[in-house]
C-alpha positions in Angstrom: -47.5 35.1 -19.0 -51.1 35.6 -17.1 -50.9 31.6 -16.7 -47.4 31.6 -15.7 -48.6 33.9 -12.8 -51.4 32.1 -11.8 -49.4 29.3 -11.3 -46.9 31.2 -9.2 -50.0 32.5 -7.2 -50.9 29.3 -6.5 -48.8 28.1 -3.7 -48.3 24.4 -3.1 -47.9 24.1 1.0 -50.8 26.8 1.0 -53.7 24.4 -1.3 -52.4 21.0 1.0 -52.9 22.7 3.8 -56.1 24.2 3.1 -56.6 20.4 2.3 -55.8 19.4 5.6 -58.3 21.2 7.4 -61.1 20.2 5.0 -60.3 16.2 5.8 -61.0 17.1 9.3 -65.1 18.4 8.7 -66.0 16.6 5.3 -66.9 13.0 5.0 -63.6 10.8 4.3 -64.0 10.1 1.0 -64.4 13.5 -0.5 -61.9 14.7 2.2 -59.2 12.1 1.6 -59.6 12.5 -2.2 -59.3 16.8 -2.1 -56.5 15.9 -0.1 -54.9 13.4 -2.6 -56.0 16.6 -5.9 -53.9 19.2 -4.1 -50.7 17.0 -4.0 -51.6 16.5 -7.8 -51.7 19.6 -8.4 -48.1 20.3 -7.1 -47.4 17.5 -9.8 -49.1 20.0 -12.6 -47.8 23.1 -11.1 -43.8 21.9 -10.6 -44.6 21.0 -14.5 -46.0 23.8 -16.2 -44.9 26.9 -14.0 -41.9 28.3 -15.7 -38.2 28.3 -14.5 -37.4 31.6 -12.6 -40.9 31.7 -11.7 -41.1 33.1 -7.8 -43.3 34.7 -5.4 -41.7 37.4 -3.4 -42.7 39.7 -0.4 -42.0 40.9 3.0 -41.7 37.9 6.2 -40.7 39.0 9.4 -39.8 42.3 8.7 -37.2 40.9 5.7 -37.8 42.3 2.5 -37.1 39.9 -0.5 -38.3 36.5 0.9 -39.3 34.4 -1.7 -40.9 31.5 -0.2 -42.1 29.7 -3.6 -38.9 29.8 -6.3 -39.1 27.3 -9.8 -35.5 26.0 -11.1 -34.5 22.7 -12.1 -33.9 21.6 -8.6 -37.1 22.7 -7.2 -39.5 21.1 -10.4 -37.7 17.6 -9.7 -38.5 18.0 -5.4 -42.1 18.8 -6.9 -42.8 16.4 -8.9 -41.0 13.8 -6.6 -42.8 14.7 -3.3 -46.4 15.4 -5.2 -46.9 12.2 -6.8 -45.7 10.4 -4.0 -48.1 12.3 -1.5 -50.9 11.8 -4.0 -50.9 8.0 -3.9 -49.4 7.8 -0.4 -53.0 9.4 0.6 -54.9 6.7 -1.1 -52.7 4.2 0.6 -53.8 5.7 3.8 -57.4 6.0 2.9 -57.9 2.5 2.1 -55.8 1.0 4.6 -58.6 2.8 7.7 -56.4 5.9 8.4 -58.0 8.5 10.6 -59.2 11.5 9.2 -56.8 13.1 11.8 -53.9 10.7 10.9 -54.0 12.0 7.4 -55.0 15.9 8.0 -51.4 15.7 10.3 -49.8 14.0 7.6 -50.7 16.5 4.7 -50.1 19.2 6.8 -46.4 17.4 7.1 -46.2 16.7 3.4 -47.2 20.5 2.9 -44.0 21.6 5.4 -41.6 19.8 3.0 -42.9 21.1 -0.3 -42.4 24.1 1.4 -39.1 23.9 2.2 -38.5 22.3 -0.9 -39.9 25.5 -3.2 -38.2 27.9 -0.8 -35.5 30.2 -2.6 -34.5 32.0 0.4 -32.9 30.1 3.5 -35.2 31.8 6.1 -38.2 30.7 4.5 -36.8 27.4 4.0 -35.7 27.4 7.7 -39.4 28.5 9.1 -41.0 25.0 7.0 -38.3 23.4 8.0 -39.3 23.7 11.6 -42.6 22.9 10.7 -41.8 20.1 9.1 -40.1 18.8 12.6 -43.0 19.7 14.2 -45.9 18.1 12.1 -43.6 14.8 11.6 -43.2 14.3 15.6 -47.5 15.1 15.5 -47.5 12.1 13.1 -46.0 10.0 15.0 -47.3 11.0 18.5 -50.8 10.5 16.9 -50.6 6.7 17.1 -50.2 6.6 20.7 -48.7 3.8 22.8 -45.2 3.1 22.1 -45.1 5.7 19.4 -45.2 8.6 22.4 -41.7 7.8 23.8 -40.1 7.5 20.7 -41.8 10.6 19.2 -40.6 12.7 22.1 -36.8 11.2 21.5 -37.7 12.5 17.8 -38.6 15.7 18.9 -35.2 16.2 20.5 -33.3 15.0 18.2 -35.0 17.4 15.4 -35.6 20.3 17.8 -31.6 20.1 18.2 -31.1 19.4 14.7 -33.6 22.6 13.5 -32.0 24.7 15.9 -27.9 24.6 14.6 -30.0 25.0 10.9 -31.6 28.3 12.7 -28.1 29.7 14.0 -26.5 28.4 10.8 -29.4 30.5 8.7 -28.5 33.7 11.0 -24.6 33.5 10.9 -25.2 33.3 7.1 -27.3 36.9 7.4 -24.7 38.4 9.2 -22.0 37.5 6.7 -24.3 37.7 3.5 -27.0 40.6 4.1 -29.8 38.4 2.6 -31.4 35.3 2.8 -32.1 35.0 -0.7 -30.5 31.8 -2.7 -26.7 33.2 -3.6 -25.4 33.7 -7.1 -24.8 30.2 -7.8 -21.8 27.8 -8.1 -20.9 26.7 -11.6 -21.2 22.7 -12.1 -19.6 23.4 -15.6 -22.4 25.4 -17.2 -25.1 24.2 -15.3 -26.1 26.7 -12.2 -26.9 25.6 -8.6 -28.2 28.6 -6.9 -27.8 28.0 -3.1 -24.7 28.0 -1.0 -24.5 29.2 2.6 -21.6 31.7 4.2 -18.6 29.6 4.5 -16.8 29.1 7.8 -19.3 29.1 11.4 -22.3 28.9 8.9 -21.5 26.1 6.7 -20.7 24.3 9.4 -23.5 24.6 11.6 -26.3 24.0 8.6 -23.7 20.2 8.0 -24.1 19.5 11.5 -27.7 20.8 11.6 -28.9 19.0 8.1 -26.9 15.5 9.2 -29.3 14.9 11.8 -32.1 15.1 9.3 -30.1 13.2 6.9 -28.9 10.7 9.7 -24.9 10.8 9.7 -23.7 7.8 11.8 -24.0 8.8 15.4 -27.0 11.1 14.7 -29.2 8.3 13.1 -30.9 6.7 15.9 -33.9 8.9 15.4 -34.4 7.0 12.5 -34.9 3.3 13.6 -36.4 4.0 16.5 -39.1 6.1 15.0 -40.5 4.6 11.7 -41.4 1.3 12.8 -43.6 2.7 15.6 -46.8 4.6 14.1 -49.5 3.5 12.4 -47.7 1.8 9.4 -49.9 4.2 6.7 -47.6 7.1 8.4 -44.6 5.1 7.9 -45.2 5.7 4.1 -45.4 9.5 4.6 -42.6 9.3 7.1 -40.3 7.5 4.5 -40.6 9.9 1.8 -40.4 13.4 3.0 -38.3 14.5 5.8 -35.1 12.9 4.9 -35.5 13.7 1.4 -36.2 17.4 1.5 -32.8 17.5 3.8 -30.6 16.0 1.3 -31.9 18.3 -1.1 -31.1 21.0 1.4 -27.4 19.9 2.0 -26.8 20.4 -2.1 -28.2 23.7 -1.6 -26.2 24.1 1.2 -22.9 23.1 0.0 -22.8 23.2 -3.5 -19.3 22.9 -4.0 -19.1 19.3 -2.0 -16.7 18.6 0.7 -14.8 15.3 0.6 -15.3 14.3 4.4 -19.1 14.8 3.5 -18.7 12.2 1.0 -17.1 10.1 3.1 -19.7 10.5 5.5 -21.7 8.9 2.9 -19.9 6.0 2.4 -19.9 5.4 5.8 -23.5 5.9 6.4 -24.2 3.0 3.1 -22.1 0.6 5.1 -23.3 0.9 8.7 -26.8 1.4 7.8 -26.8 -2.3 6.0 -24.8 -3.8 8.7 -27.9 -3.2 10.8 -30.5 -3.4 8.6 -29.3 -7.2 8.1 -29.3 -8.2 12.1 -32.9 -6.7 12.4 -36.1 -8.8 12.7 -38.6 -5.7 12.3 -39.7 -5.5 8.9 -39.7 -1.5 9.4 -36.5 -1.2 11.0 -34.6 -3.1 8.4 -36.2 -0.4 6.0 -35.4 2.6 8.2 -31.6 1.5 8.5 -32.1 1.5 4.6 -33.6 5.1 4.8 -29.9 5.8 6.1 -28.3 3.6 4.1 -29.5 4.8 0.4 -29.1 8.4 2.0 -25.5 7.8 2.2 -25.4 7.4 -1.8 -26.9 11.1 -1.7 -24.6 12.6 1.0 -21.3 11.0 -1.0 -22.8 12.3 -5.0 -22.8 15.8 -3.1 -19.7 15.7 -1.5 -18.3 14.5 -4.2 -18.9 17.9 -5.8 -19.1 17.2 -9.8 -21.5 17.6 -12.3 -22.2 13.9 -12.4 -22.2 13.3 -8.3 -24.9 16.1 -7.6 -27.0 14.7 -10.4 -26.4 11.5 -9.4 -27.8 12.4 -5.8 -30.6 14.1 -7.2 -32.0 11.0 -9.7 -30.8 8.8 -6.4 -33.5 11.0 -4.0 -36.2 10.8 -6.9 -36.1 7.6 -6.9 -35.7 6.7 -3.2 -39.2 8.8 -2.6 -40.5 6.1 -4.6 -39.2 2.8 -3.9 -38.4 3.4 -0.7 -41.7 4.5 0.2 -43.1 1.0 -2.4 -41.7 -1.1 0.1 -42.6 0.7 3.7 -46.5 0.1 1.6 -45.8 -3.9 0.9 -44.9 -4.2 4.2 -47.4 -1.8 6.1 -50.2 -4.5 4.1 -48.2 -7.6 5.7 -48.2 -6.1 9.3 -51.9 -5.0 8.5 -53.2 -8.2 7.8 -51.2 -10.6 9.8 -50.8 -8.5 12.9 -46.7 -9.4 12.9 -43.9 -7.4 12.7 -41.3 -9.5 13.1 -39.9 -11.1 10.2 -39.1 -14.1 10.8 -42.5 -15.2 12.3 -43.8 -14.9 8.6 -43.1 -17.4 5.5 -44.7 -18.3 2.9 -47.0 -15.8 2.5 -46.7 -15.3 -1.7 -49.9 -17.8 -1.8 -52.2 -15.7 0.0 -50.6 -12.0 -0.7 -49.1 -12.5 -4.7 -50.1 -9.0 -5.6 -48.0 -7.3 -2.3 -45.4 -9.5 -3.0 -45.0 -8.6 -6.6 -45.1 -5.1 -5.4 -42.5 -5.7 -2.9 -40.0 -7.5 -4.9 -40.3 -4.3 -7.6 -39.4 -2.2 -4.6 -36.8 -4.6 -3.9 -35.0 -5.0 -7.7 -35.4 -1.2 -7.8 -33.7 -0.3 -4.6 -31.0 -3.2 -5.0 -30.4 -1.6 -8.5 -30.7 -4.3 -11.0 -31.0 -3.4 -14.5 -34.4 -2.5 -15.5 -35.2 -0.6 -12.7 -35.1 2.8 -11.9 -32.1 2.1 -9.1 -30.1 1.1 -11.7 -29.4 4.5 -13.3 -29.3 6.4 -10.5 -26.8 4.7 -8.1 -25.1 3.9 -11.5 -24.6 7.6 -11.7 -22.7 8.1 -7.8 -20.7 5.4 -8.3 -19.1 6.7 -11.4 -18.8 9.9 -9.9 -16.6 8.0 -7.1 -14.7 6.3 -9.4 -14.1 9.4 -11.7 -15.2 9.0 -14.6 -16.7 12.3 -16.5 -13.4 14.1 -15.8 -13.5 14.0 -11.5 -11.1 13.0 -9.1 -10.9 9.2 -8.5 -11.9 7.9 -4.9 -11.0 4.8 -4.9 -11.8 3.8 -0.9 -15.2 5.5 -1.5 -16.1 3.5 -4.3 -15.7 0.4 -2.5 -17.8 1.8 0.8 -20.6 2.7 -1.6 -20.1 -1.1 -3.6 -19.8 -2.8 0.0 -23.3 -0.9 0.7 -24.7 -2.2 -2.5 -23.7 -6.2 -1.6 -25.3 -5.4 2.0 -28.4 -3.7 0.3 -28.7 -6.8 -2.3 -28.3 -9.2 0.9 -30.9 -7.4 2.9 -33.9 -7.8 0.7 -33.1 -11.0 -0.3 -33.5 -11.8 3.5 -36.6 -10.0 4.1 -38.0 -11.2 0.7 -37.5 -15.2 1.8 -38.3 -14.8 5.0 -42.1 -12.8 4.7 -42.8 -14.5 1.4 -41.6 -17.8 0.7 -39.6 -19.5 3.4 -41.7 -22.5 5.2 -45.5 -22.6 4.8 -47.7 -19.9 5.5 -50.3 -20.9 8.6 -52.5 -18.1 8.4 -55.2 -17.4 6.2 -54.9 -13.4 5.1 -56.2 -11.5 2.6 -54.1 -9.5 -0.5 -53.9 -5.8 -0.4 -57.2 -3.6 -0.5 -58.2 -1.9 -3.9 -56.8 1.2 -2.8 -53.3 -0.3 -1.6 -53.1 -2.2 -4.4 -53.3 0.9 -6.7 -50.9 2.9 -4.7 -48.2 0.1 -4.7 -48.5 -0.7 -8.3 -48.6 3.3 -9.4 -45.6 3.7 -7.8 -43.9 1.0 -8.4 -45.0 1.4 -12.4 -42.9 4.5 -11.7 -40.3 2.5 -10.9 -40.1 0.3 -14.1 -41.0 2.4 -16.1 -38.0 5.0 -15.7 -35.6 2.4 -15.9 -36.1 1.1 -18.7 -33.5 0.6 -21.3 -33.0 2.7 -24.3 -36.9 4.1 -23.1 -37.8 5.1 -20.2 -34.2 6.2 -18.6 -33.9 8.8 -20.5 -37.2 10.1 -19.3 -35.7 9.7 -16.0 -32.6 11.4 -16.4 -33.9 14.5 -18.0 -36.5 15.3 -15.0 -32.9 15.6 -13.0 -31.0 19.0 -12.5 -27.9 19.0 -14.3 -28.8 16.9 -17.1 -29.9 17.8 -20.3 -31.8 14.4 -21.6 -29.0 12.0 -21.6 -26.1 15.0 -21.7 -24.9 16.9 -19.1 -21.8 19.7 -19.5 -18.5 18.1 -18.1 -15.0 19.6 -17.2 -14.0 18.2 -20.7 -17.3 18.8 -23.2 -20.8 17.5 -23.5 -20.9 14.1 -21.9 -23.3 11.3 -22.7 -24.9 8.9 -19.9 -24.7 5.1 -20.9 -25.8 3.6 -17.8 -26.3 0.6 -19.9 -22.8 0.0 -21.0 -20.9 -3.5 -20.7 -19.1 -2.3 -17.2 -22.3 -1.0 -15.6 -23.9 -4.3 -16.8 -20.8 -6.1 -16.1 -20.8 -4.3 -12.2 -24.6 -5.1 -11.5 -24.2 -9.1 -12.2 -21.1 -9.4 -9.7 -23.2 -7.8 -7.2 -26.1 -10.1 -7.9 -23.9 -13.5 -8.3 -21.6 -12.2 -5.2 -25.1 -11.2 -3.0 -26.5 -14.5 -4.2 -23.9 -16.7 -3.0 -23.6 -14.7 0.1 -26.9 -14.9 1.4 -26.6 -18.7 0.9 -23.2 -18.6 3.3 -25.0 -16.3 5.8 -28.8 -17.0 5.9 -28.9 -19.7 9.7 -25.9 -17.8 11.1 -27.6 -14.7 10.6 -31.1 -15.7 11.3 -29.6 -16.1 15.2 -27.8 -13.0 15.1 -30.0 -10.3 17.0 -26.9 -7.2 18.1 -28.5 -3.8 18.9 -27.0 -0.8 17.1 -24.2 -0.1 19.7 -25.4 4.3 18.6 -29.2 3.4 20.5 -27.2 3.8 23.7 -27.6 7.3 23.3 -31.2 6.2 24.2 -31.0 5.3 27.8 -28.2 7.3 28.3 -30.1 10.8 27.4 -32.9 9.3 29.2 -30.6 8.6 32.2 -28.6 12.0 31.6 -32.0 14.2 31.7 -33.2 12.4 34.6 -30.3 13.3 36.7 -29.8 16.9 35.8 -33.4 17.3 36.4 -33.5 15.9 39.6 -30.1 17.9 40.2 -31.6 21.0 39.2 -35.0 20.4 41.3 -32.9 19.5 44.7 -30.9 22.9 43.9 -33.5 25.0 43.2 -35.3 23.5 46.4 -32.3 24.4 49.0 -32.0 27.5 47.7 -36.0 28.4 47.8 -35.4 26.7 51.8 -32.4 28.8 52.1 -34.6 32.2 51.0 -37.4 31.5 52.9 -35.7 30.8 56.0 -33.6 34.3 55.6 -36.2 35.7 54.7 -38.8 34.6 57.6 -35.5 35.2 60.0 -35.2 39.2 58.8 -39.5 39.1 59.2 -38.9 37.7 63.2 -35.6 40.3 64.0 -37.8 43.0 62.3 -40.2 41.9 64.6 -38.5 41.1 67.9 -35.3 42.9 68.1 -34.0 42.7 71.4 -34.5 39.1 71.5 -32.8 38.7 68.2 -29.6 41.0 70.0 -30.5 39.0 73.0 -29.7 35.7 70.6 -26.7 36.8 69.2 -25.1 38.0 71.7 -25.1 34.7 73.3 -23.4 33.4 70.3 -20.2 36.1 70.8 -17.2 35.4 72.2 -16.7 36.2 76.1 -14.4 39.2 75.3 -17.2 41.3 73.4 -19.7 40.0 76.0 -19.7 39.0 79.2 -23.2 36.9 79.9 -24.6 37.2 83.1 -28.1 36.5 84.2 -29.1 40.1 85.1 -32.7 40.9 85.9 -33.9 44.1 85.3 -36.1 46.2 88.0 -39.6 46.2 87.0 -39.1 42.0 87.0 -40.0 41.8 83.4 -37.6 39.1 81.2 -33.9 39.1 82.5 -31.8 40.9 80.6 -28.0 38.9 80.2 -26.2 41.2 78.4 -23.4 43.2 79.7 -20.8 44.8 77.0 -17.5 45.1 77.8 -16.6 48.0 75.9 -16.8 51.6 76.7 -19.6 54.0 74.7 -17.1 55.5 73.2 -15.4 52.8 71.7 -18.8 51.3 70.6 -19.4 55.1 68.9 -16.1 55.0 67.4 -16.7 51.5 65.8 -20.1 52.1 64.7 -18.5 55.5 62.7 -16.1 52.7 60.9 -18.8 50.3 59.9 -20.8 53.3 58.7 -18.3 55.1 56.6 -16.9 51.8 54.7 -20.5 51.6 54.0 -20.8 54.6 52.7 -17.8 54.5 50.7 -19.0 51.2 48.9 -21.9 52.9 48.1 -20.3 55.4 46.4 -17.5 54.1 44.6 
C-alpha cells in the first residue's frame, strides 16, 4: 500500500509540467530528455498505480475534487498519451524544435493527461481549458501564417470550453457534486461518468463536438494542423481530440443514436475532403475527423462492444495517426514542400520514412496485421449488431464508405510523395532521432495487431474487455477479429479501394474544391468586422452625444440669460413675442417680452413643480 500511495502522490500533469519549465533554463539535451522521462513515467504510473487509486482535496472552495482518479479508462488514456508524448519529444528534439516549442507543448501534453486522470467534471473542465489554451500557444509559437489560424482556434475552443463550463455547472445544480456519478452498467463492466441529463447533457455534446469536430464545427481542424512547425503537428495530432472523445464516453455513457450518426457522418465527409486536398497535413487533419467519427459512432452506439471499440480505436489513433503527421513532418522538413503532388519518387532517397509511413498507412486503413484492424473491426460489429445490439444497418455502410475513402486516401498520398515520377531532389532520410520515434511507434503498431499474439495484448489494455472476453447482454463473449468475415470484409475494401484509385487517380489529381464549412472563415471574419465597427460608430455618437450635453448644461450653467435669451427665440410667437428691446443702461438688448401674466407664469411653474414632486415620490 505505501507504494500504491506514492504513486498516487505523484501526479502526472504536475512532473510534465515541472518538466516544462526545466527545458526552458537547462541545456536541450538534458532538458528535452527530463522532458521525454516525465511522460514515461505516466507510462509506469498508469501501469502500476492501482484501480480506485485517487487523490482528493478541496479546489475552489469544493470539497471532494479528485483531480487524479485510476480505473480502466483512465490507465488506457495514460498509457496512450504517455508513450506517445515520450517519443513525440524525441521527434521534436531531433528534428531542431525550440526549447520553447517543446516547453509549450509539454505543458499542453500535461493539460490533457490532466483532463484525462480527472474523476470529477470540474477538475476535468479547469485542464480542459488549459488544454485550449496551451494548444492555441503551440500553434501561435510558429508565427507567420500560424497567428491567424491560431486566433480562429482560439475561438472556436474558447466557444467550445465555454458550453463544457455551463454544461459542468448545470450538472452541479442538478447533481450536488462534481465527482464521477455512480456508473452506468455496460453489462457488468462499470463506466463511472455521466453528466445530468436534459440542459447539461446537451451543452457538454455541443461543447465536446467542437473538440471532437462534428461536421459544421470541424474547420478548426484543417485549418490549424498544417500551419505550425510540423514537430507540433505531432503533439497537435495526438492529444486534444483524443482526450475529448474520451470525455464524450464519460459524458454520455449510455450512447445516443444521433451521436452515432454524427459519427458516420463525420467518417464520410472527413474523407471526401481529405481526397481533394494537395497539403500533406490537411489530408491528415480531415483524417483526424474522419477516424474520430469511428469513436463518436462506438459511443453512441452505446454497447459493450461500441464503447470498447471506441476506446481500442482512440489507442490506436494516438499512435498511427500521430506515425504518419511524423513521416510527413520529415518529407516537408527536408524538401521544403507541402504540397503533394510537387513530390514523387522520393522512396530512393527517404526508404526508412517511407517504410514508416506506409505502417502508418496499413494501420490506419485497417489491414490485417495491424493494429487498425482490430479496433475499427470492433465498431463496425457494434453497427452491425453483433454481440447482442441493435442492428444499424445505414450506419454500417457510412462507417464502410469511410473505410473505402480512408483506403483511397493513403493510397493517393503514398504514390504521389513516394513513388510516382522520379524524384529531382537530392534529400536526406530521417535523423537518428526521427527515425526512432517513427519506428517505436509504429512497432506499436504491428506489434498489437498481430494475429493470435499481439491483439490480444491490445485488447486487454482496453476498458471493457477482459483479454479477449468482454460481458455481453447474452454471456461472456469472445473477440475473433480474425474470423473468415472480418478477413473476408478487409479484402473487399482493399480489392474495391485498389480498383478505385485506378478509376479516380487523373480526375482526381485536377480536382482542387474547398470544404464548402471553411466559409465560416471569412464570414466570422467579415461578421466580427462589421459589428465591431458597428459597435465603435455607436459607442462614438453616443460619447459625441454626451459630451455635447454635457458641455451645453456647463455653458447654461454658465451663461443663463443668454441660454433663456436662446431659447426663447426658438418658441412659438404666442409664448413670446420677440422684439428688439434695449434696456437703459445700453448694455446688450434684451428681446424678450412674455405674453403671459405673473400670475399665470406662477400658476404654471406650481404644475411643473408638483408633477415633479409627485414622480419623485411615487
Amino acid at each position: 500500500m505505501i507504494e500504491a500511495d506514492l504513486l498516487t502522490m505523484a501526479y502526472p500533469p504536475l512532473l510534465i509540467f515541472a518538466a516544462a519549465l526545466l527545458v526552458l533554463v537547462l541545456p536541450r539535451t538534458l532538458g528535452f530528455a527530463l522532458g521525454a522521462l516525465s511522460l514515461a513515467s505516466v507510462v509506469a504510473i498508469s501501469f502500476l498505480a492501482p484501480d480506485g487509486a485517487l487523490l482528493s482535496g478541496t479546489f475552489l472552495g469544493f470539497a471532494d475534487v479528485q483531480p487524479f482518479y485510476i480505473d480502466e479508462f483512465t490507465r488506457m488514456m495514460g498509457i496512450a498519451l504517455g508513450f506517445l508524448g515520450t517519443f513525440a519529444v524525441i521527434y521534436a528534439y531531433s528534428s531542431e524544435a525550440t526549447r520553447q516549442m517543446t516547453a509549450i507543448a509539454l505543458a499542453y501534453v500535461a493539460s490533457a493527461i490532466g483532463a484525462a486522470f480527472a474523476g470529477d467534471w470540474l477538475s476535468l473542465v479547469f485542464m480542459w481549458e488549459i488544454m485550449a489554451l496551451t494548444s492555441t500557444l503551440l500553434v501561435w509559437n510558429y508565427g507567420g501564417d500560424a497567428v491567424r489560424a491560431g486566433y480562429r482556434y482560439a475561438l472556436a475552443h474558447g466557444i467550445g470550453g465555454s458550453l463544457v463550463l455551463f454544461a459542468v455547472a448545470a450538472h452541479y445544480a442538478q447533481a450536488r457534486t462534481f465527482v464521477f456519478g455512480e456508473g452506468v452498467e455496460y453489462a457488468d463492466a462499470v463506466l463511472a461518468g455521466g453528466i445530468a441529463p436534459g440542459l447539461p447533457m446537451l451543452l457538454a455534446i455541443l461543447g465536446i463536438g467542437v473538440n471532437v469536430a462534428f461536421v459544421g464545427f470541424h474547420t478548426w481542424l484543417p485549418d490549424t494542423y498544417p500551419r505550425p512547425h510540423f514537430a507540433a503537428s505531432v503533439f497537435l495530432a495526438a492529444f486534444t481530440t483524443k482526450t475529448s472523445a474520451y470525455v464524450l464516453l464519460r459524458a454520455v455513457p449510455e450512447g445516443n443514436i444521433y451521436l452515432a450518426y454524427m459519427g458516420g457522418l463525420m467518417a464520410v465527409y472527413g474523407v471526401v475532403f481529405a481526397l481533394l486536398q494537395h497539403d500533406m497535413r490537411a489530408l491528415l487533419s480531415y483524417h483526424i475527423q474522419a477516424q474520430l467519427g469511428y469513436m463518436v459512432a462506438g459511443i453512441g452506439i452505446g454497447t459493450t462492444i461500441g464503447a470498447a471499440g471506441a476506446m481500442g480505436h482512440l489507442f490506436n489513433n494516438v499512435l498511427y495517426k500521430s506515425l504518419l503527421f511524423m513521416a510527413v513532418g520529415v518529407v516537408i522538413y527536408r524538401t521544403k514542400e507541402n504540397d503533394l503532388y510537387k513530390l514523387g519518387g522520393l522512396w530512393r532517397e527517404m526508404p526508412l520514412t517511407a517504410i514508416a509511413f506506409f505502417i502508418g498507412a496499413l494501420s490506419i486503413t485497417a489491414v490485417p496485421g495491424f493494429s487498425g484492424f482490430i479496433s475499427k473491426g470492433m465498431v463496425l460489429d457494434a453497427a452491425q449488431g453483433y454481440f447482442g445490439g441493435p442492428e444499424h444497418t445505414a450506419l454500417f455502410w457510412l462507417l464502410f464508405i469511410g473505410a473505402i475513402g480512408t483506403f483511397l486516401s493513403f493510397i493517393k498520398l503514398g504514390y504521389y510523395v513516394f513513388f510516382h515520377g522520379e524524384s529531382d531532389r537530392e534529400v536526406r532520410d530521417s535523423r537518428p532521432g526521427q527515425t526512432t520515434a517513427m519506428f517505436t511507434v509504429g512497432g506499436a503498431c504491428v506489434v498489437l495487431g498481430l494475429p493470435a499474439i499481439g491483439w490480444p495484448i491490445f485488447t486487454d489494455l482496453l476498458p471493457l474487455i477482459d483479454g479477449t472476453q468482454f460481458a455481453g447482454p447474452e454471456g461472456v463473449e469472445e473477440l475473433t477479429p480474425y474470423s473468415v468475415g472480418h478477413l473476408e470484409d478487409a479484402a473487399i475494401l482493399i480489392a474495391v479501394s485498389a480498383v478505385g484509385f485506378k478509376l479516380i487517380r487523373k480526375p482526381l489529381s485536377k480536382m482542387d474544391y474547398s470544404d464548402p464549412a471553411l466559409i465560416v472563415n471569412p464570414t466570422g471574419y467579415h461578421l466580427g468586422r462589421t459589428s465591431m465597427i458597428a459597435i465603435t460608430d455607436l459607442y462614438a455618437a453616443v460619447d459625441d452625444a454626451v459630451v455635447s450635453f454635457v458641455t451645453s448644461c456647463y455653458w447654461i450653467g454658465n451663461n443663463p440669460a443668454l441660454a433663456v435669451d436662446e431659447t426663447a427665440r426658438r418658441l412659438p410667437n404666442w409664448v413670446v413675442d420677440v422684439e428688439d428691446h434695449r434696456p437703459a443702461d445700453g448694455g446688450r438688448p434684451s428681446t424678450i417680452h412674455l405674453r403671459a401674466s405673473i400670475g399665470l407664469t406662477v400658476l404654471l411653474l406650481t404644475i411643473i413643480l408638483t408633477i415633479v414632486l409627485w414622480l419623485l415620490v411615487s
